[in-house]
C-alpha positions in Angstrom: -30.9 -27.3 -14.4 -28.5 -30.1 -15.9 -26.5 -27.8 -17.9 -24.1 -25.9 -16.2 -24.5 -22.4 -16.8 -22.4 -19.3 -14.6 -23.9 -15.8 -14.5 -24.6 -13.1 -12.9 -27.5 -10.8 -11.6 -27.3 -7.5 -10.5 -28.5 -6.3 -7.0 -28.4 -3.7 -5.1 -24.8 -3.5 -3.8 -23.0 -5.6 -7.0 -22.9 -8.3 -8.5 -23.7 -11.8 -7.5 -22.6 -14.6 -9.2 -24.6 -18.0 -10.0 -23.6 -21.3 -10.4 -25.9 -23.9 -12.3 -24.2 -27.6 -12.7 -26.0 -31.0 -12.0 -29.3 -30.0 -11.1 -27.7 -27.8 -8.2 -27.7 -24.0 -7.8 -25.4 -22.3 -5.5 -23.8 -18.1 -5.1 -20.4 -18.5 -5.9 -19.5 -14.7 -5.3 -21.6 -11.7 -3.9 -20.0 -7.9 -2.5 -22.4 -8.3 0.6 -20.3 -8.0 4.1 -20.9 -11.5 5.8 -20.9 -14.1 2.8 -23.4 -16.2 4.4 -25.3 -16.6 1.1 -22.0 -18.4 -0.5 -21.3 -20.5 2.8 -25.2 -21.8 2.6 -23.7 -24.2 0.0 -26.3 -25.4 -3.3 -29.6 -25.9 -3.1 -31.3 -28.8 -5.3 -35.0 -29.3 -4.3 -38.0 -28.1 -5.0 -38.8 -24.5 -3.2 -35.4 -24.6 -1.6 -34.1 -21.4 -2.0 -30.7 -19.0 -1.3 -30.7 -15.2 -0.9 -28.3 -12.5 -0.6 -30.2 -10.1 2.0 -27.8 -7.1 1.8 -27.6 -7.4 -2.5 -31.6 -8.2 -2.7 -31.0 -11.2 -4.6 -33.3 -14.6 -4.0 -32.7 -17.9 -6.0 -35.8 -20.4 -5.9 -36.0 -23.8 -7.3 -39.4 -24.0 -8.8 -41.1 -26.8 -10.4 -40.0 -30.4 -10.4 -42.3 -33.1 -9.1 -43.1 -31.7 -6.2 -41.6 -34.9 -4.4 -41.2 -32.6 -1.3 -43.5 -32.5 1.5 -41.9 -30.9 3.9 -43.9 -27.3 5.6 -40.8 -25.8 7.1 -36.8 -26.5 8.0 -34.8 -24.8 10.5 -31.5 -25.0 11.6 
């Protein structure tokens, strides 16, 4: 994920656009209603992950060192 790389993935409503640039992935576009999978911002850690429920696309950080220990985040 250092190289920066734009695409996109089709899902059930559209297309949703990807951003990968300095080890962070974030949604930069998506045709679902709310937009609350752009507004979740980039994601950078291991298992973090991003989803945009109405398209049916999920983005999932796998791999890494496995530095994080957490079980579970809320907010």
């Amino acid at each position: 994920m250092d190289a920066e790389l734009e695409f996109a993935v089709t899902g059930a409503l559209g297309e949703t656009r990807v951003l990968l640039d300095s080890g962070r992935a974030a949604i930069l576009s998506s045709p679902c209603a709310g937009q609350t999978c752009i507004s979740a911002g980039g994601i950078h850690r291991n298992r973090q992950w991003l989803a945009c429920l109405p398209n049916r696309v999920f983005l999932l950080i796998e791999g890494g060192d496995g530095g994080d220990s957490f079980d579970a985040l809320a907010w």
